[in-house]
PyMOL commands that place a pseudoatom at each C-alpha (Angstrom):
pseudoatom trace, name=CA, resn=UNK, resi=1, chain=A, elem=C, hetatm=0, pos=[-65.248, 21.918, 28.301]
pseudoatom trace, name=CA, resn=UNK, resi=2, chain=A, elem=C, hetatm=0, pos=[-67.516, 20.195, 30.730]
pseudoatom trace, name=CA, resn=UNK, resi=3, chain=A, elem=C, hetatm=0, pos=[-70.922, 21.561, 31.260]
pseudoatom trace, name=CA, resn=UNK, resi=4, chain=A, elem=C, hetatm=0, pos=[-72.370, 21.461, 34.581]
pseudoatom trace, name=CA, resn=UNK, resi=5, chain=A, elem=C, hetatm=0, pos=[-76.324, 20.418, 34.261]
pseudoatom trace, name=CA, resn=UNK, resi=6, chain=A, elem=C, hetatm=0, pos=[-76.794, 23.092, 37.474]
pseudoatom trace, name=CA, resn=UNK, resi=7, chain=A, elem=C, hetatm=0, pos=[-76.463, 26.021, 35.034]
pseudoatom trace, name=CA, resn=UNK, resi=8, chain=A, elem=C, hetatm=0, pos=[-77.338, 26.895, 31.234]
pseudoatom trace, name=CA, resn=UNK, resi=9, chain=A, elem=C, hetatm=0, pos=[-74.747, 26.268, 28.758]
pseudoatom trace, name=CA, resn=UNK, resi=10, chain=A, elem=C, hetatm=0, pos=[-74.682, 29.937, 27.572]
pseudoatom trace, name=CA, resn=UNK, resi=11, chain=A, elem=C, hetatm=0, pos=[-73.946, 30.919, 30.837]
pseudoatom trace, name=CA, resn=UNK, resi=12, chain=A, elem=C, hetatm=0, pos=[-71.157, 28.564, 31.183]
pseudoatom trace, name=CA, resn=UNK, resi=13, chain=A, elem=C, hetatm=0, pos=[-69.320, 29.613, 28.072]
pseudoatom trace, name=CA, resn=UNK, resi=14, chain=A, elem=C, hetatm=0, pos=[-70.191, 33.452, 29.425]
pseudoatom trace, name=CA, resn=UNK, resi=15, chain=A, elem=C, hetatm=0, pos=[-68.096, 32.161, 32.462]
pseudoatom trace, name=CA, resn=UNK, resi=16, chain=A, elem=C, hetatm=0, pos=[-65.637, 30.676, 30.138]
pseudoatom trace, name=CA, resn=UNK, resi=17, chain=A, elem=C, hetatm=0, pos=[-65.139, 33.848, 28.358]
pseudoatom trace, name=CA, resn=UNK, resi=18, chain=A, elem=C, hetatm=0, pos=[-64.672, 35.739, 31.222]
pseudoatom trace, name=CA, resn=UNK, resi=19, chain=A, elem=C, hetatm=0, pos=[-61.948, 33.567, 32.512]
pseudoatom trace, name=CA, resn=UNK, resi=20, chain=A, elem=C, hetatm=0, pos=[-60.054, 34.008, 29.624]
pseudoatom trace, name=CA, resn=UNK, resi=21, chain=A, elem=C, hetatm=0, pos=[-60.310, 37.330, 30.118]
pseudoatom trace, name=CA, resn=UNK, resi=22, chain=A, elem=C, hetatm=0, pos=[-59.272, 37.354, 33.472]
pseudoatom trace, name=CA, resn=UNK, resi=23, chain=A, elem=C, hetatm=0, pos=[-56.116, 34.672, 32.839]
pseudoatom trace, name=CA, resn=UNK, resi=24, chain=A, elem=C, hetatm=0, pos=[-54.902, 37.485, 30.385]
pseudoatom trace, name=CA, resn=UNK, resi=25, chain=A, elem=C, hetatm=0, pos=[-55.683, 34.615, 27.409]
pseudoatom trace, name=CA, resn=UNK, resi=26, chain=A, elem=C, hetatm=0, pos=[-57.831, 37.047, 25.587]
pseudoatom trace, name=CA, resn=UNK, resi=27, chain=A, elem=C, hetatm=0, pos=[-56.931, 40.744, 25.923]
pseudoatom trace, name=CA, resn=UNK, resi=28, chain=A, elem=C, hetatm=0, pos=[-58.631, 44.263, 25.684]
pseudoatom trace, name=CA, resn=UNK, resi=29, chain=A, elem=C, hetatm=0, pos=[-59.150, 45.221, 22.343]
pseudoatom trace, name=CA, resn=UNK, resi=30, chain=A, elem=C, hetatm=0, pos=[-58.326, 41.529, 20.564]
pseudoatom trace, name=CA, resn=UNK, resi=31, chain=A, elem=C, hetatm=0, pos=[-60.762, 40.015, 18.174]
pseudoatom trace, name=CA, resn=UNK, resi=32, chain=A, elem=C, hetatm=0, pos=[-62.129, 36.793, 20.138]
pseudoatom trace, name=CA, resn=UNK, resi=33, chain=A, elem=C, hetatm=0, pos=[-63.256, 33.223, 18.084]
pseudoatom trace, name=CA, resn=UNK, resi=34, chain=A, elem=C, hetatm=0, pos=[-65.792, 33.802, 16.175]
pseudoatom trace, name=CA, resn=UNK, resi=35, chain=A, elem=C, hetatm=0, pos=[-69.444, 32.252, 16.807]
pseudoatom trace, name=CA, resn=UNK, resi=36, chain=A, elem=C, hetatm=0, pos=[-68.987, 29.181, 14.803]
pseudoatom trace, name=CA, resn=UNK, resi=37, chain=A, elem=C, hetatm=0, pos=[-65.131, 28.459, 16.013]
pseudoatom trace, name=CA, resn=UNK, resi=38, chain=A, elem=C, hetatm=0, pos=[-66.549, 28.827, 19.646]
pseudoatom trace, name=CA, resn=UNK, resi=39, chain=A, elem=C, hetatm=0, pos=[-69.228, 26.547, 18.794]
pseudoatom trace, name=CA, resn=UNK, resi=40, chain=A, elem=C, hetatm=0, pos=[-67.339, 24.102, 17.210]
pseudoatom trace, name=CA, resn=UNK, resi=41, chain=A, elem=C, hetatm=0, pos=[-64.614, 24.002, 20.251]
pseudoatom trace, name=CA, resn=UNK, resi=42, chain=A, elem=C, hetatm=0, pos=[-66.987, 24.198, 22.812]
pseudoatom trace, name=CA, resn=UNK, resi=43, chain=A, elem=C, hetatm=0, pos=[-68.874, 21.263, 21.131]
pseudoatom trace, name=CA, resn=UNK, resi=44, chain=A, elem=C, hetatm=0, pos=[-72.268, 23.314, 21.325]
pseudoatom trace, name=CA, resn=UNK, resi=45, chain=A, elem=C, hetatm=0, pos=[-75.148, 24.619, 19.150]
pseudoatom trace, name=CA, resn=UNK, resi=46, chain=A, elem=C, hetatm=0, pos=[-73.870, 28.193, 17.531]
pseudoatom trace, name=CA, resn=UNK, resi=47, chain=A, elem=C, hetatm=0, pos=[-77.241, 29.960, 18.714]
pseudoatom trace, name=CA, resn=UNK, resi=48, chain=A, elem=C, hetatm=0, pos=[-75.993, 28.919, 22.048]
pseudoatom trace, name=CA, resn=UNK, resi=49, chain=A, elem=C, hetatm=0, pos=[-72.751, 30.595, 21.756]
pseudoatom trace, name=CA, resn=UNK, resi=50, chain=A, elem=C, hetatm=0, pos=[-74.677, 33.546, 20.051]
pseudoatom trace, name=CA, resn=UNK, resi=51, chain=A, elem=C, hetatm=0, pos=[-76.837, 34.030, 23.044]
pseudoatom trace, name=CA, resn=UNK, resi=52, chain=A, elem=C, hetatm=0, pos=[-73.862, 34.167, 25.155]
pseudoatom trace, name=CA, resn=UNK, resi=53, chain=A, elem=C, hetatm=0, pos=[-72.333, 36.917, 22.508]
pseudoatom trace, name=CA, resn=UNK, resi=54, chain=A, elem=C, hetatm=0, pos=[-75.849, 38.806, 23.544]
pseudoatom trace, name=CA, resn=UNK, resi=55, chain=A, elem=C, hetatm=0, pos=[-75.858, 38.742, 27.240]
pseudoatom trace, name=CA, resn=UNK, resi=56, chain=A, elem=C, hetatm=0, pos=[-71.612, 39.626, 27.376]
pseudoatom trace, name=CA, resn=UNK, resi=57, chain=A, elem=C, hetatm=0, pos=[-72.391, 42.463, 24.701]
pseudoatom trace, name=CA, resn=UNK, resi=58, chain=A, elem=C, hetatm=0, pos=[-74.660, 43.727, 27.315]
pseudoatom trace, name=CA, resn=UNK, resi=59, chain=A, elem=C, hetatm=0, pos=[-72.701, 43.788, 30.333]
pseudoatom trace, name=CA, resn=UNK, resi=60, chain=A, elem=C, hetatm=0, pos=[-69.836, 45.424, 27.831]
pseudoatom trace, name=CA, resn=UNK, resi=61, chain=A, elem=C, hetatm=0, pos=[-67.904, 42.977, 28.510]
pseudoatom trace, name=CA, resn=UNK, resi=62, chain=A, elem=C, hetatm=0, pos=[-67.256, 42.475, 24.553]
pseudoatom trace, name=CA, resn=UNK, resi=63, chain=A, elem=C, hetatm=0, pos=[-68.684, 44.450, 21.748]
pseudoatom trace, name=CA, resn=UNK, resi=64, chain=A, elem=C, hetatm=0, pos=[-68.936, 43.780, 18.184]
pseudoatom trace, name=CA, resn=UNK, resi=65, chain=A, elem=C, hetatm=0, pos=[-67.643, 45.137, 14.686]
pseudoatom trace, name=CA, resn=UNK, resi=66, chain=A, elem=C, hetatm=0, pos=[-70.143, 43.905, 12.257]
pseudoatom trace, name=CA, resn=UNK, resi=67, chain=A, elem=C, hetatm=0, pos=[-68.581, 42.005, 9.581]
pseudoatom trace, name=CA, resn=UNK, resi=68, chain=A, elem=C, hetatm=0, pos=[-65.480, 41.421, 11.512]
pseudoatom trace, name=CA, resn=UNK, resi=69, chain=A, elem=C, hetatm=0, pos=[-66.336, 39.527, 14.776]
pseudoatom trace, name=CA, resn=UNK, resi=70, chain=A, elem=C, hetatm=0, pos=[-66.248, 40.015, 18.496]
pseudoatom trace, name=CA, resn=UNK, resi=71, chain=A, elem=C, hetatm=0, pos=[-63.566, 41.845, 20.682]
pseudoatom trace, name=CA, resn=UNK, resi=72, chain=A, elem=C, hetatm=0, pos=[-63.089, 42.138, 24.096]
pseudoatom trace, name=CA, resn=UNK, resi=73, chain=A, elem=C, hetatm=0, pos=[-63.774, 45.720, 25.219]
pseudoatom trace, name=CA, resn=UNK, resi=74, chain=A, elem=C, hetatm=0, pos=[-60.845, 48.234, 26.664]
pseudoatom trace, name=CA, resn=UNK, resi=75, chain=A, elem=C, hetatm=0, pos=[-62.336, 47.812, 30.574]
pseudoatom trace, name=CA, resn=UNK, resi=76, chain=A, elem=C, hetatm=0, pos=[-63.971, 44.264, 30.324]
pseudoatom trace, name=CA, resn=UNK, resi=77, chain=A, elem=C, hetatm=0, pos=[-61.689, 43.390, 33.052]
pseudoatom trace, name=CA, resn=UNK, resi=78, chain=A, elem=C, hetatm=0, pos=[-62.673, 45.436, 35.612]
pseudoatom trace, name=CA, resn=UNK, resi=79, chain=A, elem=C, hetatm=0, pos=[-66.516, 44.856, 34.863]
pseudoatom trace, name=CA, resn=UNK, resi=80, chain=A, elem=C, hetatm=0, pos=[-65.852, 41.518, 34.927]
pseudoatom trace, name=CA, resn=UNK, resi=81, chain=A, elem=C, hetatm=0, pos=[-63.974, 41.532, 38.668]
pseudoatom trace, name=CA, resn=UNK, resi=82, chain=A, elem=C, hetatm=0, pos=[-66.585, 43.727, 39.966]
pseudoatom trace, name=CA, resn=UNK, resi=83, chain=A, elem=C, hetatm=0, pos=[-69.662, 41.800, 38.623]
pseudoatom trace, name=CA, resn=UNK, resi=84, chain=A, elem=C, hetatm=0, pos=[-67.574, 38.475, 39.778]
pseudoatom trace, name=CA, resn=UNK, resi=85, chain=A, elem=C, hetatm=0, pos=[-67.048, 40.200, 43.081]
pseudoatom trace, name=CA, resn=UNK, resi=86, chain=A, elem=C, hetatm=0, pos=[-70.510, 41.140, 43.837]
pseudoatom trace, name=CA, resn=UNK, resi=87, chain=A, elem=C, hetatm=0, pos=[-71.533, 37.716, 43.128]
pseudoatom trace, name=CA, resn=UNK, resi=88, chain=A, elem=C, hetatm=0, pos=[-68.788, 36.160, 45.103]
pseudoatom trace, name=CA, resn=UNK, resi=89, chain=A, elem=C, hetatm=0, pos=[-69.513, 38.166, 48.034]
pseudoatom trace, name=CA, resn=UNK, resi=90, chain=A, elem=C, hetatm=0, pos=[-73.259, 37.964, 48.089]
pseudoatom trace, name=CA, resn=UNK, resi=91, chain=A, elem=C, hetatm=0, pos=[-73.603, 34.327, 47.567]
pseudoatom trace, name=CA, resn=UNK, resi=92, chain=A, elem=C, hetatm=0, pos=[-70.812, 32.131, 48.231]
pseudoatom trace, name=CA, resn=UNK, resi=93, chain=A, elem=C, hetatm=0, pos=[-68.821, 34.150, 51.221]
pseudoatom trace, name=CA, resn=UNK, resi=94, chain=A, elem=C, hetatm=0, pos=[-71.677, 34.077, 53.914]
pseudoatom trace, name=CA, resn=UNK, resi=95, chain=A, elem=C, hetatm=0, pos=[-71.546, 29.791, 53.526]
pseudoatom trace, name=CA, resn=UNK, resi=96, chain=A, elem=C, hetatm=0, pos=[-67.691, 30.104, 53.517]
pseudoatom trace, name=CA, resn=UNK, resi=97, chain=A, elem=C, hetatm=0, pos=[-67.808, 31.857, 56.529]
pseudoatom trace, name=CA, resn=UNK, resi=98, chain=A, elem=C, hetatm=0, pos=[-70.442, 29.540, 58.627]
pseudoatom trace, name=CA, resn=UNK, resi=99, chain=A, elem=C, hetatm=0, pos=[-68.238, 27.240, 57.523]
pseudoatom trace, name=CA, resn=UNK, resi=100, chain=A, elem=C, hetatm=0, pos=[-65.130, 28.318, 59.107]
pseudoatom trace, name=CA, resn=UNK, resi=101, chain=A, elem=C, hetatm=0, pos=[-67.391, 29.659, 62.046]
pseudoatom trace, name=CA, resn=UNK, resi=102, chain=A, elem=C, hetatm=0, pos=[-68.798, 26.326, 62.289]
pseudoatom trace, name=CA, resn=UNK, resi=103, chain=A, elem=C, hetatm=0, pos=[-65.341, 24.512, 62.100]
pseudoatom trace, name=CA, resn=UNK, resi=104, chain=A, elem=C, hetatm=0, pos=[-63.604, 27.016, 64.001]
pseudoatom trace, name=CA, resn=UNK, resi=105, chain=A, elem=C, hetatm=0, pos=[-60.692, 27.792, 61.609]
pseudoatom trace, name=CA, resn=UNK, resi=106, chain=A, elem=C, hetatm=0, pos=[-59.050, 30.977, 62.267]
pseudoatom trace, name=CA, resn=UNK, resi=107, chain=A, elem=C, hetatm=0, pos=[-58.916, 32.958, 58.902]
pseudoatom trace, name=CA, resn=UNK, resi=108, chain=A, elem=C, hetatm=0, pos=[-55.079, 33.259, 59.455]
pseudoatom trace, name=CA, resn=UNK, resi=109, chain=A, elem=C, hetatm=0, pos=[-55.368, 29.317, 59.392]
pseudoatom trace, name=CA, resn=UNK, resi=110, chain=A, elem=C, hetatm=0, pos=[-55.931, 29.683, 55.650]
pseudoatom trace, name=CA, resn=UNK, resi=111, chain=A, elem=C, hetatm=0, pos=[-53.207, 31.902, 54.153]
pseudoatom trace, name=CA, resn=UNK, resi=112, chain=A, elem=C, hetatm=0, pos=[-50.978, 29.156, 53.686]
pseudoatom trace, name=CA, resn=UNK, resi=113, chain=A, elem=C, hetatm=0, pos=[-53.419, 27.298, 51.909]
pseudoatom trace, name=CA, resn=UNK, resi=114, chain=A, elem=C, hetatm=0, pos=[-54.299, 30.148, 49.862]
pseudoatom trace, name=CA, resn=UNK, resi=115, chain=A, elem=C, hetatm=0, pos=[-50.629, 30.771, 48.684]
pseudoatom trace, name=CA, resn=UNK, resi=116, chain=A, elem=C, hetatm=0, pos=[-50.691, 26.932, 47.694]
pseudoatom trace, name=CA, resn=UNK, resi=117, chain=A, elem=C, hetatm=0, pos=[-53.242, 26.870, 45.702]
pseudoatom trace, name=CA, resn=UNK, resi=118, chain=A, elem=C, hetatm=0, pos=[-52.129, 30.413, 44.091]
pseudoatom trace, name=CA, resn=UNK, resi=119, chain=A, elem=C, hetatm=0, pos=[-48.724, 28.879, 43.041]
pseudoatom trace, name=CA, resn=UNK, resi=120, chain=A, elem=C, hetatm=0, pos=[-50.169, 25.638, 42.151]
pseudoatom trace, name=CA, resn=UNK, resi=121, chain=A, elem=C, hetatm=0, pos=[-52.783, 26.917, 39.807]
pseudoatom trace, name=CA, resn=UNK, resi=122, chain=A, elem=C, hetatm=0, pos=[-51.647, 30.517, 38.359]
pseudoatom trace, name=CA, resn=UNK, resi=123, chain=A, elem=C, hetatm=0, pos=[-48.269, 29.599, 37.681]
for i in range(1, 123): cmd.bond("trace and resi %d" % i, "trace and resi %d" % (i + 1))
show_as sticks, trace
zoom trace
């Protein structure tokens, strides 16, 4: 994985996380890496990955079973689309649509495009 200097690390591998989540790698109720495996394939400190462990525990997005590990919780999705969401919509949509505003791009322009990229990268 390669960390962007724009955001912290923990946050990163919270984003990480989350995709995995959302791709369907990691599903509701399954145990996730532990702390050190994360640490050690993410090629970062392990108080780094447990601060991320923190912050994701907190938005129940995983929860853990001491002595066991960490495990995605039953509606992690859905916090995690709705949380992504609100984000998406408050900060990057109003310079995607000044954009297309400013470039005058009808928004059935970009369908097409949309279904390209969909098939390209999902599939």
């Amino acid at each position: 994985m390669e960390f962007k200097e724009s955001q912290a690390i923990y946050l990163q591998i919270a984003d990480y996380i989350c995709d995995q989540v959302l791709l369907h790698n990691w599903k509701a109720e399954e145990r996730i890496p532990s702390v050190r495996e994360l640490a050690v394939q993410l090629e970062v400190n392990p108080n780094t990955v447990m601060r991320t462990c923190e912050l994701l525990q907190q938005q129940e997005i995983i929860y853990n079973k001491r002595g066991i590990g960490y495990f995605i919780s039953p509606d992690a999705t859905k916090k995690i689309k709705l949380f992504r969401k609100d984000a998406f919509i408050s900060n990057e949509l109003p310079r995607f649509f000044r954009n297309i505003y400013l470039l005058d791009i009808e928004l059935d322009e970009l369908k097409p495009h949309f279904e390209k990229y969909k098939k390209s990268n999902f599939r």
